[in-house]
C-alpha positions in Angstrom: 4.3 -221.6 188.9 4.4 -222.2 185.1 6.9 -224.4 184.1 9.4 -225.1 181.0 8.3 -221.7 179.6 9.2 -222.1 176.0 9.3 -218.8 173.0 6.0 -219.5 171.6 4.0 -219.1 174.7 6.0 -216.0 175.8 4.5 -214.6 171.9 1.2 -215.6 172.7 0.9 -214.0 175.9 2.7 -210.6 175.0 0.0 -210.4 171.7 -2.7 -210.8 173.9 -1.3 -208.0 176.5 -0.8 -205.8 173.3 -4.2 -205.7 172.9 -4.8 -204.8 176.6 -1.9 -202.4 177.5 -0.7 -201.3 174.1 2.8 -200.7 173.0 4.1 -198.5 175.9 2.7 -201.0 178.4 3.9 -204.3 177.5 6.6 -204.8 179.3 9.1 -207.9 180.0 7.9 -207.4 183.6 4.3 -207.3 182.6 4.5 -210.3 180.1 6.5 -212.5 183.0 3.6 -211.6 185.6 1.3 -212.9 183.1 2.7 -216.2 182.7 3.5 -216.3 187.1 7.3 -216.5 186.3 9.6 -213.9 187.6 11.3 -211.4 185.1 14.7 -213.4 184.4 13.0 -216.4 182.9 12.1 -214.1 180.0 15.9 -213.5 179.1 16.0 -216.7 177.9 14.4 -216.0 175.1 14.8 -212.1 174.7 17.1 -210.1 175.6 15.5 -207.2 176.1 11.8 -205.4 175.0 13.2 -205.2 171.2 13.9 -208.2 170.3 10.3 -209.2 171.4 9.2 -206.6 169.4 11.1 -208.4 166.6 9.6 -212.1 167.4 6.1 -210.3 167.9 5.9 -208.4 164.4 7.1 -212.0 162.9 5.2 -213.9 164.4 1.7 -211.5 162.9 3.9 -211.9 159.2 3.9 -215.9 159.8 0.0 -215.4 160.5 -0.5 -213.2 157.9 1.3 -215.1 155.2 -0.7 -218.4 155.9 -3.7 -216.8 153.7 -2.0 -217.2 151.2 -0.5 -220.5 151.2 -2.7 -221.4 148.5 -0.7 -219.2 146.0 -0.3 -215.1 145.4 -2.3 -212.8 146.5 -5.6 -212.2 144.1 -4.9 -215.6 142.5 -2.3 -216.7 140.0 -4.1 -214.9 137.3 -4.7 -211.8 139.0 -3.1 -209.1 137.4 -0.3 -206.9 139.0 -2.6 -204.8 140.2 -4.8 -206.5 142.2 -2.0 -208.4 143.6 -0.8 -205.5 145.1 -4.4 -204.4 146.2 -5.0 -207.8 147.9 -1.2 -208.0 149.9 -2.1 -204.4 150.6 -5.6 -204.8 152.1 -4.7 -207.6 154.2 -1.5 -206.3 155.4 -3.8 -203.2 156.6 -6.6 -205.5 158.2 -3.9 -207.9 160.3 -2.0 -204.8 162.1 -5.7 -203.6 162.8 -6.3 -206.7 164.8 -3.0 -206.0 166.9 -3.3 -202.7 169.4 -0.1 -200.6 167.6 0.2 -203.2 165.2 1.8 -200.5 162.7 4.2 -199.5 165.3 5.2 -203.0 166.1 5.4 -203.8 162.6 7.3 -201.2 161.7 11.3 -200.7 161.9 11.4 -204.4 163.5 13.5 -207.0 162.1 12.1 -210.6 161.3 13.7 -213.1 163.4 13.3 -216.1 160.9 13.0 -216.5 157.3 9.3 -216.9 156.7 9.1 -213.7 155.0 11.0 -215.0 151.9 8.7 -217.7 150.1 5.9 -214.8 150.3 8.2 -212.4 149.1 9.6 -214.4 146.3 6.3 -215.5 145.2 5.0 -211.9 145.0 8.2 -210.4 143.0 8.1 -214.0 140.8 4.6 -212.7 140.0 5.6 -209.0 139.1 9.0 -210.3 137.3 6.9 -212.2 135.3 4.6 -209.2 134.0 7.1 -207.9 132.8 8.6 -205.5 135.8 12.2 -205.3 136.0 13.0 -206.6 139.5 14.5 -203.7 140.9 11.2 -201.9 139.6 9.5 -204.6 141.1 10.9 -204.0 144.9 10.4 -200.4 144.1 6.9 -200.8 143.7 5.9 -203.1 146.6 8.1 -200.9 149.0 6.2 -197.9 147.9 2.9 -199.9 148.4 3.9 -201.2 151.7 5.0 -198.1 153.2 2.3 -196.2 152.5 -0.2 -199.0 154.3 2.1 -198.7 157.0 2.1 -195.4 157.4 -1.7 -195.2 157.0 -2.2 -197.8 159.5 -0.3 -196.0 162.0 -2.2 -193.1 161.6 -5.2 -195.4 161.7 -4.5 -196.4 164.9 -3.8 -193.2 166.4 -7.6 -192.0 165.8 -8.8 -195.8 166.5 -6.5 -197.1 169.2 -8.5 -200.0 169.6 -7.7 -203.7 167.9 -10.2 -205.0 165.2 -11.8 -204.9 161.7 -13.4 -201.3 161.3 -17.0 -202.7 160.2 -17.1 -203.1 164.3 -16.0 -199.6 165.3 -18.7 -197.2 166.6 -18.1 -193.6 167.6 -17.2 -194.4 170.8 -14.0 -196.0 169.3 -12.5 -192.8 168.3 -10.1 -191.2 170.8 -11.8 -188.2 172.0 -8.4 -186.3 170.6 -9.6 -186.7 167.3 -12.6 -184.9 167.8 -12.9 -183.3 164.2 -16.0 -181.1 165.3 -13.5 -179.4 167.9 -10.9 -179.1 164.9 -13.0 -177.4 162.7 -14.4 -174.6 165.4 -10.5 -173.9 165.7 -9.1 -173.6 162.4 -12.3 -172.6 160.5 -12.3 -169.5 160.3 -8.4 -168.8 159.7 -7.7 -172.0 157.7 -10.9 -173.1 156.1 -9.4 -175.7 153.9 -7.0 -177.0 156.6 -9.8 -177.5 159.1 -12.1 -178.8 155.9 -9.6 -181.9 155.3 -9.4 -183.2 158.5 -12.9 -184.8 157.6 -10.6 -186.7 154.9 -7.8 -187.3 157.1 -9.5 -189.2 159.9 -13.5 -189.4 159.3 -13.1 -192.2 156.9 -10.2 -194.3 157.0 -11.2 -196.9 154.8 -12.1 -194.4 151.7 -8.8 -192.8 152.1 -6.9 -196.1 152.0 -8.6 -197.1 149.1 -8.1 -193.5 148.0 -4.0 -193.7 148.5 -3.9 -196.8 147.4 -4.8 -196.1 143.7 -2.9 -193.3 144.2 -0.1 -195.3 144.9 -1.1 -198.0 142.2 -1.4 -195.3 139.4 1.6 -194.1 140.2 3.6 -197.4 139.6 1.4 -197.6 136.6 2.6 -194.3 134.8 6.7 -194.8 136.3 8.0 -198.5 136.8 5.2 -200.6 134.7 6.6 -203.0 132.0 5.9 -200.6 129.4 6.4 -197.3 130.8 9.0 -195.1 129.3 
Protein backbone atom coordinates (compact mmCIF):
# COMPACT_ATOMS: atom_id res chain seq x y z
CA UNK A 1 0.00 0.00 0.00
CA UNK A 2 1.51 3.34 -1.11
CA UNK A 3 1.86 5.62 1.56
CA UNK A 4 1.76 9.61 2.26
CA UNK A 5 0.46 10.04 -1.40
CA UNK A 6 1.29 13.58 -2.03
CA UNK A 7 -0.17 15.98 -5.46
CA UNK A 8 2.87 15.56 -7.50
CA UNK A 9 2.81 11.88 -7.68
CA UNK A 10 -0.95 11.75 -8.28
CA UNK A 11 0.15 14.22 -11.70
CA UNK A 12 2.67 11.92 -12.63
CA UNK A 13 0.81 8.93 -12.60
CA UNK A 14 -2.48 10.43 -14.27
CA UNK A 15 0.14 11.81 -17.35
CA UNK A 16 1.40 8.67 -17.77
CA UNK A 17 -2.28 6.88 -17.84
CA UNK A 18 -3.21 9.81 -20.40
CA UNK A 19 -0.98 8.32 -22.63
CA UNK A 20 -2.45 4.80 -22.15
CA UNK A 21 -6.20 5.33 -21.71
CA UNK A 22 -6.72 8.78 -23.21
CA UNK A 23 -9.01 11.47 -21.91
CA UNK A 24 -12.31 9.44 -21.53
CA UNK A 25 -10.39 6.77 -19.61
CA UNK A 26 -8.50 8.38 -16.95
CA UNK A 27 -10.44 8.22 -14.33
CA UNK A 28 -10.01 9.08 -10.44
CA UNK A 29 -10.76 5.37 -9.94
CA UNK A 30 -8.28 4.41 -12.56
CA UNK A 31 -5.46 6.90 -11.38
CA UNK A 32 -6.06 5.52 -7.52
CA UNK A 33 -5.68 1.83 -8.78
CA UNK A 34 -2.49 2.83 -10.22
CA UNK A 35 -0.92 4.15 -7.25
CA UNK A 36 -2.74 0.72 -4.97
CA UNK A 37 -4.70 3.44 -2.86
CA UNK A 38 -8.38 3.27 -2.89
CA UNK A 39 -10.49 6.06 -4.56
CA UNK A 40 -10.99 8.53 -1.49
CA UNK A 41 -7.32 9.15 -0.95
CA UNK A 42 -7.47 11.04 -4.30
CA UNK A 43 -9.98 13.72 -2.77
CA UNK A 44 -7.40 15.06 -0.99
CA UNK A 45 -6.05 16.55 -3.52
CA UNK A 46 -8.96 16.84 -6.17
CA UNK A 47 -12.11 17.09 -5.83
CA UNK A 48 -13.31 15.65 -8.69
CA UNK A 49 -11.93 14.64 -12.54
CA UNK A 50 -11.79 18.60 -13.41
CA UNK A 51 -9.82 19.96 -11.25
CA UNK A 52 -7.18 17.22 -12.19
CA UNK A 53 -7.66 18.17 -15.51
CA UNK A 54 -6.68 21.67 -14.24
CA UNK A 55 -3.40 20.51 -12.21
CA UNK A 56 -2.65 18.19 -15.36
CA UNK A 57 -2.74 20.96 -18.22
CA UNK A 58 -0.47 23.07 -15.59
CA UNK A 59 1.63 20.96 -14.78
CA UNK A 60 2.56 20.39 -19.13
CA UNK A 61 2.66 24.66 -19.05
CA UNK A 62 5.24 24.41 -16.06
CA UNK A 63 7.15 21.84 -18.35
CA UNK A 64 6.73 23.65 -21.27
CA UNK A 65 7.74 27.03 -19.99
CA UNK A 66 11.16 25.65 -18.57
CA UNK A 67 12.53 25.90 -22.35
CA UNK A 68 12.58 28.94 -22.05
CA UNK A 69 13.98 29.91 -18.86
CA UNK A 70 16.83 31.20 -20.65
CA UNK A 71 14.78 34.19 -22.00
CA UNK A 72 11.80 34.66 -24.87
CA UNK A 73 11.11 32.57 -27.24
CA UNK A 74 13.52 32.89 -30.56
CA UNK A 75 15.95 34.83 -28.38
CA UNK A 76 15.91 38.36 -27.07
CA UNK A 77 16.56 39.72 -30.52
CA UNK A 78 14.24 37.70 -32.33
CA UNK A 79 11.83 39.68 -33.92
CA UNK A 80 7.98 39.59 -33.13
CA UNK A 81 7.56 37.27 -35.57
CA UNK A 82 9.52 34.55 -34.78
CA UNK A 83 8.69 34.85 -31.30
CA UNK A 84 5.39 33.95 -31.99
CA UNK A 85 6.47 31.16 -34.44
CA UNK A 86 8.79 29.65 -31.69
CA UNK A 87 5.96 29.84 -28.54
CA UNK A 88 3.70 28.48 -31.30
CA UNK A 89 5.74 25.54 -32.49
CA UNK A 90 6.55 24.33 -29.16
CA UNK A 91 3.19 24.88 -27.64
CA UNK A 92 2.04 22.48 -30.70
CA UNK A 93 4.96 19.81 -30.19
CA UNK A 94 4.33 19.53 -26.05
CA UNK A 95 0.35 18.74 -26.28
CA UNK A 96 1.59 16.21 -29.04
CA UNK A 97 3.54 14.31 -26.46
CA UNK A 98 0.34 14.16 -24.15
CA UNK A 99 -2.62 11.62 -25.64
CA UNK A 100 -5.58 14.67 -25.93
CA UNK A 101 -3.14 17.01 -24.86
CA UNK A 102 -5.33 19.85 -26.87
CA UNK A 103 -8.34 18.71 -25.13
CA UNK A 104 -6.72 18.73 -21.72
CA UNK A 105 -5.16 21.96 -22.49
CA UNK A 106 -7.95 23.48 -23.53
CA UNK A 107 -10.88 25.31 -21.47
CA UNK A 108 -8.86 24.23 -18.12
CA UNK A 109 -7.83 26.72 -15.60
CA UNK A 110 -4.18 26.96 -14.30
CA UNK A 111 -4.06 26.06 -10.74
CA UNK A 112 -0.82 28.27 -9.86
CA UNK A 113 0.78 31.20 -11.23
CA UNK A 114 3.56 29.92 -13.38
CA UNK A 115 1.94 31.07 -16.43
CA UNK A 116 2.62 34.75 -15.61
CA UNK A 117 6.51 35.35 -15.84
CA UNK A 118 6.23 33.56 -19.44
CA UNK A 119 3.36 35.58 -20.21
CA UNK A 120 4.85 38.84 -19.11
CA UNK A 121 7.99 38.17 -20.76
CA UNK A 122 6.32 37.48 -24.14
CA UNK A 123 3.90 40.69 -24.06
CA UNK A 124 7.11 42.75 -22.51
CA UNK A 125 8.67 41.58 -25.80
CA UNK A 126 5.70 42.64 -28.15
CA UNK A 127 5.06 45.94 -26.04
CA UNK A 128 8.36 46.78 -26.71
CA UNK A 129 8.09 46.52 -30.72
CA UNK A 130 5.93 48.79 -30.60
CA UNK A 131 2.37 46.77 -30.16
CA UNK A 132 -0.05 48.38 -28.13
CA UNK A 133 -0.77 45.87 -25.29
CA UNK A 134 -4.25 45.18 -25.87
CA UNK A 135 -3.00 44.59 -29.61
CA UNK A 136 -0.50 42.62 -28.11
CA UNK A 137 -2.99 39.95 -26.23
CA UNK A 138 -4.99 40.18 -29.31
CA UNK A 139 -2.38 38.74 -31.30
CA UNK A 140 -1.03 35.91 -29.11
CA UNK A 141 -4.72 34.85 -28.41
CA UNK A 142 -5.31 34.60 -31.99
CA UNK A 143 -1.94 32.63 -32.43
CA UNK A 144 -2.72 30.38 -29.53
CA UNK A 145 -6.06 29.39 -30.44
CA UNK A 146 -5.49 28.53 -33.68
CA UNK A 147 -2.49 25.97 -32.49
CA UNK A 148 -5.02 24.71 -30.26
CA UNK A 149 -7.50 24.20 -32.38
CA UNK A 150 -5.11 22.56 -34.94
CA UNK A 151 -3.75 20.34 -32.37
CA UNK A 152 -6.94 19.05 -31.48
CA UNK A 153 -7.70 18.21 -34.82
CA UNK A 154 -4.16 16.78 -34.95
CA UNK A 155 -4.92 14.43 -32.50
CA UNK A 156 -8.10 13.25 -33.75
CA UNK A 157 -6.38 11.82 -37.10
CA UNK A 158 -3.18 10.84 -34.85
CA UNK A 159 -4.51 9.81 -31.47
CA UNK A 160 -1.38 8.63 -30.51
CA UNK A 161 1.33 10.79 -28.16
CA UNK A 162 4.67 11.93 -29.81
CA UNK A 163 6.69 14.09 -32.28
CA UNK A 164 5.26 13.42 -35.82
CA UNK A 165 8.88 12.65 -37.44
CA UNK A 166 7.95 9.10 -35.59
CA UNK A 167 4.48 8.51 -36.97
CA UNK A 168 3.99 5.87 -39.69
CA UNK A 169 0.78 5.05 -41.49
CA UNK A 170 -0.22 2.86 -39.08
CA UNK A 171 -0.59 5.85 -36.65
CA UNK A 172 -3.54 7.21 -38.40
CA UNK A 173 -6.96 6.19 -37.16
CA UNK A 174 -8.43 4.05 -39.74
CA UNK A 175 -11.46 6.84 -39.63
CA UNK A 176 -9.46 9.12 -41.36
CA UNK A 177 -8.98 7.10 -44.18
CA UNK A 178 -8.79 9.89 -46.93
CA UNK A 179 -8.78 7.28 -49.87
CA UNK A 180 -12.35 6.18 -48.55
CA UNK A 181 -13.23 9.98 -48.37
CA UNK A 182 -12.43 10.73 -51.70
CA UNK A 183 -14.36 7.54 -53.43
CA UNK A 184 -17.43 9.21 -51.45
CA UNK A 185 -17.50 12.70 -52.22
CA UNK A 186 -15.60 12.69 -55.51
CA UNK A 187 -17.80 12.65 -57.80
CA UNK A 188 -20.54 15.04 -56.28
CA UNK A 189 -18.02 17.35 -54.41
CA UNK A 190 -14.80 17.16 -56.17
CA UNK A 191 -13.16 19.95 -54.33
CA UNK A 192 -14.57 18.93 -50.88
CA UNK A 193 -13.30 15.40 -51.25
CA UNK A 194 -9.91 17.11 -52.99
CA UNK A 195 -9.09 19.13 -49.54
CA UNK A 196 -9.27 16.57 -47.18
CA UNK A 197 -5.68 15.68 -48.51
CA UNK A 198 -4.92 19.28 -46.97
CA UNK A 199 -6.89 18.82 -43.97
CA UNK A 200 -5.39 15.74 -42.59
CA UNK A 201 -2.54 14.22 -45.05
CA UNK A 202 -0.09 16.69 -43.75
CA UNK A 203 -0.38 18.27 -40.54
CA UNK A 204 2.75 19.79 -40.22
CA UNK A 205 2.56 21.79 -43.75
CA UNK A 206 -0.83 23.02 -42.75
CA UNK A 207 0.43 24.35 -39.40
CA UNK A 208 3.09 26.03 -40.88
CA UNK A 209 0.52 27.01 -43.51
CA UNK A 210 -2.11 28.60 -40.73
CA UNK A 211 0.42 29.84 -38.99
CA UNK A 212 1.61 32.48 -41.50
CA UNK A 213 -1.72 32.90 -42.12
CA UNK A 214 -2.25 33.82 -38.76
CA UNK A 215 1.12 35.84 -38.52
CA UNK A 216 0.24 37.93 -41.75
CA UNK A 217 -2.74 38.68 -40.47
CA UNK A 218 -1.45 40.38 -37.28
CA UNK A 219 1.01 41.88 -39.68
CA UNK A 220 -1.50 43.78 -41.92
CA UNK A 221 -4.21 44.59 -38.59
CA UNK A 222 -2.56 45.12 -34.98
CA UNK A 223 1.32 45.61 -36.08
CA UNK A 224 3.04 48.83 -34.67
CA UNK A 225 2.56 50.52 -37.74
CA UNK A 226 -0.50 49.38 -39.22
CA UNK A 227 -3.23 51.83 -39.87
Amino acid sequence: MATRLDRAQVVDTALRLLNEVGLDGLTLRRIAKELNVQAPALYWHFKNKQELLDELATEIFRRMAAEFAGGPPGGHDAAWQEMLEVSCRTLRRTLLGYRDGGKVFSGTRMTDDSYAAPMDALLRELTGAGFTLRDAAYAWWAAYNFTIGLVIEEQSVFPEPGPPEERGPESRDPAYDLGDRERRLGDRYPLAAAVGREFFGNFDRAFEAGLRIVIAGIEATVRPDAP
